[in-house]
N, C-alpha and C positions, 0 to 999 in steps of 0.2 A: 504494500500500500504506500510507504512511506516514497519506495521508488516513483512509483504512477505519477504520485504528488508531486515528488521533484522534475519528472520529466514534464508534467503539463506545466509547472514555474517556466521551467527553461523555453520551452515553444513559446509562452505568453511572450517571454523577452524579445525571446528572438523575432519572434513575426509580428511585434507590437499589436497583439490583439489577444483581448482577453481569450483565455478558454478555463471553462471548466468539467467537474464529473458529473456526468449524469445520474443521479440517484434516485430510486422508486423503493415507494413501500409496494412491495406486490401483495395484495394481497387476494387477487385472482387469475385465473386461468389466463383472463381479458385483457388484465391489466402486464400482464406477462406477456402473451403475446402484444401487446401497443409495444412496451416498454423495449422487447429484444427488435421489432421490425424498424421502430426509429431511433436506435444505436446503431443496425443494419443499414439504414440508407443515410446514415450521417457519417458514414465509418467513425463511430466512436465506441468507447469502452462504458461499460455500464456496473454500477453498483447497486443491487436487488437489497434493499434490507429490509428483513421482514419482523414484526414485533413477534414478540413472546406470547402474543393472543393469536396471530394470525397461525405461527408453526413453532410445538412445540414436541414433546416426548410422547402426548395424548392425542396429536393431532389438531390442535387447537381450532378455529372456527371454521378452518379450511379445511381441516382433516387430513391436514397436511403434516407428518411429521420433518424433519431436517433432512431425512435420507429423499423421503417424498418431493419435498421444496427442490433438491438438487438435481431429481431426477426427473422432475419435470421442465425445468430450467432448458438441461441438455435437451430433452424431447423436441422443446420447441425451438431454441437455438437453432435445431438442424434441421427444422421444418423450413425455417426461412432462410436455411445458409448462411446464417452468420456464428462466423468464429473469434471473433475481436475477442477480447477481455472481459471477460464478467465476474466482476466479486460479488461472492456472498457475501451478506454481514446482519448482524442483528442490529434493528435500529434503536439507536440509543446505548449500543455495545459495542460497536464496532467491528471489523471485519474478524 
């Protein structure tokens, strides 16, 4: 993470335009796929972080546990061909 960081600093300088990370609370199938197809058509890297209600060890309101969140992630990732960078991270915890 801390890399990612330092590399989008250094592009900002360099290209004198800001940039920054795209970050989504995913908390569904919907919002997963929006979230990975426009990271896809902006060639950028994306950070998914999901709270502690949305996925947890029970599933949480998604029913989603952490293995489930990630492996849903890749499903759709490779639905729309994109391979860019996606961190997982719990929001509010970090990656």
């Amino acid at each position: 993470m801390d890399l990612l960081m330092k590399k989008i600093k250094h592009i900002s300088r360099k290209e004198k335009e800001n940039y920054t990370l795209l970050a989504v609370c995913s908390n569904s199938k919907n919002v997963l796929n929006a979230a990975i197809r426009s990271a896809k058509r902006a060639n950028a890297q994306i950070l998914l972080a999901a709270t502690l209600n949305e996925v947890d060890i029970d599933g949480g309101y998604t029913s989603w546990t952490h293995n489930d969140f990630v492996r849903i992630t890749k499903e759709i990732s490779s639905t729309f061909g994109f391979n860019g960078p996606i961190i997982i991270a719990i929001y509010h915890g970090g990656p």
